[in-house]
N, C-alpha and C positions, 0 to 999 in steps of 0.2 A: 670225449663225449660221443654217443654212439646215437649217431642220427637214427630219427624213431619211423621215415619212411623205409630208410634201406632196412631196418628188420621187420617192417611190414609184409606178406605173404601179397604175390603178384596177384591173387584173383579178387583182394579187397579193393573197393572204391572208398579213401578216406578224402572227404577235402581239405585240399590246400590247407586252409585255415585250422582246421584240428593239429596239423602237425606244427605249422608254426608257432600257436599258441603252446603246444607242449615241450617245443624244443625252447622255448624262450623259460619256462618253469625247469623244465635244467639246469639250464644256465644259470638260474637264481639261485637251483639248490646249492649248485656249484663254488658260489661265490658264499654263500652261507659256509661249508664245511672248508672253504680255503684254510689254511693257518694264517691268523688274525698278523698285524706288524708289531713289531716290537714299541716300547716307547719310543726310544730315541731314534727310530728307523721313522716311525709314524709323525715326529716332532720336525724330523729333518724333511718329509713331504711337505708336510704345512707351510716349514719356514719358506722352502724355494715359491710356494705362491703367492709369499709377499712380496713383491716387486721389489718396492721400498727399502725393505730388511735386505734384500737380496744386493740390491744397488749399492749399499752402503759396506757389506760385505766385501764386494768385489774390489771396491774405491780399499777399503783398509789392506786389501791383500795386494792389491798393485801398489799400494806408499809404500808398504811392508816391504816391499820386492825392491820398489828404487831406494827406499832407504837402505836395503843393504849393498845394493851392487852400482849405483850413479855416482857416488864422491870415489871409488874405484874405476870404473868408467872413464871418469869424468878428465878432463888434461889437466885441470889447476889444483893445486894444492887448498884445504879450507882455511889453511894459515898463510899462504905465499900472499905476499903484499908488489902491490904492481902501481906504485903513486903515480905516474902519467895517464896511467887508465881508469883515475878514481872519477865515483859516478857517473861512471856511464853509462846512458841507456839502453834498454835492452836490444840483441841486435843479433847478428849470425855466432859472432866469437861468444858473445856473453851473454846467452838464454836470456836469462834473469836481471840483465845488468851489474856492475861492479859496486862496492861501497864507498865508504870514503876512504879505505885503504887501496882501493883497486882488487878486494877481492872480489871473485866469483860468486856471486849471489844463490846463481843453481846450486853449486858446489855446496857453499853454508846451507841449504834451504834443504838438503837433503842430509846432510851431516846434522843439522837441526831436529829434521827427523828423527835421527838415530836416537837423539838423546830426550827427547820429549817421547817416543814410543815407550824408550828404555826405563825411562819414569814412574812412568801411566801401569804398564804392566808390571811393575818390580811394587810397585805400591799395592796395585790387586789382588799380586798371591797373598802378600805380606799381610795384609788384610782379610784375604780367602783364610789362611790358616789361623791364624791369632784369632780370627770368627768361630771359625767353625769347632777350637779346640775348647775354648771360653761358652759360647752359647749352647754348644753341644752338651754337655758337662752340668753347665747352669739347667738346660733344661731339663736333661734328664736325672738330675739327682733330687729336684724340685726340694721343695721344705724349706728349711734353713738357708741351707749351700744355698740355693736358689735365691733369695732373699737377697742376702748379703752380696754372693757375686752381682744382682742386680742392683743394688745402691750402690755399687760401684761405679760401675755404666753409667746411673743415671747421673752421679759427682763429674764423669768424664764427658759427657754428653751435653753436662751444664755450661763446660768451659767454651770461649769463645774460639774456635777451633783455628783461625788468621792469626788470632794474637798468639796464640800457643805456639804454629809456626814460626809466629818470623821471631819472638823472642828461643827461639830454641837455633835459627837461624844467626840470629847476633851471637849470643852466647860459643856457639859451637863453630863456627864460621862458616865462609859460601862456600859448597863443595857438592860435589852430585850425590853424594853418601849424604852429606846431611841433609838435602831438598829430600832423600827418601824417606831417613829415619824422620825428621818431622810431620811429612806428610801421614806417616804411620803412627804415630804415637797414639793420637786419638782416633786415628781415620777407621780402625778397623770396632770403631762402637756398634755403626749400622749394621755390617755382616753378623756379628754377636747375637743383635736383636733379631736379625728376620731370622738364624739359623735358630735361636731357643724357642722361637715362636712356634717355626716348626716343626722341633722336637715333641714339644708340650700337647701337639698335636696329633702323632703317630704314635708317641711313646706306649700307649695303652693298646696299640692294635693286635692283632692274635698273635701274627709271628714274632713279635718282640715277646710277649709272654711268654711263646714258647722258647724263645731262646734264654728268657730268663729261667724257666723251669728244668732246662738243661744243663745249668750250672754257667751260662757264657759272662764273662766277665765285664765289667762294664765298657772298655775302651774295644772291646772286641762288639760288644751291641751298638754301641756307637757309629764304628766305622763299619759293620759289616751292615746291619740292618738301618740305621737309623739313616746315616747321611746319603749314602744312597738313593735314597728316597726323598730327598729335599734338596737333589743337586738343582732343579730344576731354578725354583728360585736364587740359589746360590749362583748361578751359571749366568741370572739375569742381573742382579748385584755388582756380580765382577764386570760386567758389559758397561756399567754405570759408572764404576769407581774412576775405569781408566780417565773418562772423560775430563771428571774432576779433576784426577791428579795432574792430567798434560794442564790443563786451564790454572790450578794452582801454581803450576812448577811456571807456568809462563808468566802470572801477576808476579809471583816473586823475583824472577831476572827482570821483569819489566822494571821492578823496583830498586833492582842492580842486588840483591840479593840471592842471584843465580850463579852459573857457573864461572869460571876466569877467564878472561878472554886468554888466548884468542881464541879459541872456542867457543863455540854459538850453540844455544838452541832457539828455537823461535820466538821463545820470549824475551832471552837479549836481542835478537836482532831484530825484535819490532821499539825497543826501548834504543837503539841506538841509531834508530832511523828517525823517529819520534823529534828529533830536534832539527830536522831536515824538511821535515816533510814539504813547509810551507815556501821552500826552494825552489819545490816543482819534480821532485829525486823521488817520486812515487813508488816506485817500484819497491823501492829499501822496505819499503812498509805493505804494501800490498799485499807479497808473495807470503810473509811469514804469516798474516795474520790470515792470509785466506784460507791457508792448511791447517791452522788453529780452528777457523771457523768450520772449513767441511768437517775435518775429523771430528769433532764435538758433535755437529750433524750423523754424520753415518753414524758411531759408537751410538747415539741416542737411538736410531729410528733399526739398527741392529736389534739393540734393546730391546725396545718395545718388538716388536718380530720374533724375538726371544721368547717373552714373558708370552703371548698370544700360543705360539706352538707347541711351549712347556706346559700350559693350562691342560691340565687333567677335562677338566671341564669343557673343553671343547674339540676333545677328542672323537671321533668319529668319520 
């Protein structure tokens, strides 16, 4: 920017104040002709000045991190049984304290991790995609199709979505594939709904026409113009499912309808502590449900963090 005194002529008297006032109308032009931010450039400003969302972030990327590298780390095995060291309180050898087999509590708490994260997000895509290909579809082909694929949803929507689990859970037995596939069965109705919603939305906007008037086929209007444009709530959805599905996957081990021992996720090892507790063995119960409890916290207040930055509407 070219200051307005230095190409001012040395025998003018202008004051001060003239140039200041002019070079500050610069700098506004300036910021006016910038190149504007992108969305998701402009989204990701927003989100970092949510404290909150930002907090909760950071909390899920550091589980994320000791979940993969602490039970590697770590010196105990999450299966090695040590019965002279059984519950023991927490202390310099054993973070977390031992169980009632003597194992390592840090060790299960993090290997717990592994498989309550592994849950949460395998249930998400699974849920992102069966959404997005079903509500996508439904809402753009509207009429009939629309109709019908929607009575659908609403038959699947009616069912009691716990009982559909655990009976799909008896049936099929306890295994980390079936905690998913049941969790999915029904679970991806919601994604369906908010994705047709806002198809039915955009579908009529100019560049979809035009890409209709170009001959673009439908699965090509879909994923080139349509979802694109609706990642935003889609992206706030998936932020939500996980939460459910870690919280699901843990009432159903709590129920002993979880994985096999001797592997643990936090909802066995809050159900296997659960008969202890009144002992004074606090610990067995503490650790698992308090990573139950933040992570459900962060994933939520992510979320909402999410949906605020995504807001078209409060873009600026």
């Amino acid at each position: 920017m070219t200051n307005l005194r230095e190409a001012a002529l040395p025998q003018q008297t202008i004051p001060d104040e003239w140039f200041q006032k002019k070079n500050k109308d610069l700098e506004k032009a300036e910021e006016v002709v910038r190149p504007s931010l992108s969305y998701w450039k402009d989204a990701w400003r927003r989100l970092k000045k949510n404290k909150l969302a930002m907090t909760g972030l950071v909390f899920l990327a550091l589980l994320a991190l000791f979940a993969i590298f602490a039970p590697i780390l770590s010196p105990y095995s999450v299966t090695q049984v040590d019965y002279p060291n059984q519950n023991q309180a927490p202390s310099a050898s054993h973070w977390f304290g031992t169980d009632d087999a003597g194992r390592d509590v840090f060790t299960r708490t993090w290997y717990g991790a592994r498989i309550s994260l592994f849950v949460g997000l395998m249930a998400a895509l699974i849920d992102f995609f069966i959404g997005i290909i079903y509500g996508g579809f439904s809402g753009y082909k509207g009429g009939r199709a629309d109709s019908i694929m929607m009575r659908i949803i609403e038959i699947l929507y009616g069912l009691p979505h716990l009982l559909v689990v655990i009976l799909l859970m008896v049936v099929m037995g306890a295994s980390l594939t079936t905690i998913i596939v049941a969790l999915t069965v029904t679970g991806w109705v919601g994604m369906a709904r908010i994705v047709r919603g806002q198809v039915l939305q955009i579908k009529n906007y100019e560049f979809v026409t035009a890409s209709k008037s170009f001959g673009a086929s439908t699965p090509r209007i879909i994923r080139k113009n349509l979802l694109p444009n609706t990642m935003g709530p889609i992206i706030v959805q998936m932020t939500l499912t996980v939460p459910s599905a870690i919280f699901a996957e843990a009432f159903l081990s709590f129920l002993g309808l979880g994985i096999s021992a001797p592997y643990a996720s936090w909802g066995v090892m809050a159900s296997d502590a659960l008969p202890v507790i009144l002992s004074g063995d606090w610990w067995r119960l503490f650790f698992p449900a308090f990573f139950i409890s933040v992570t459900m916290f962060a994933f939520n207040v992510l979320g909402d963090g999410l949906q605020d930055a995504l807001d078209p509407k409060l873009r600026g």
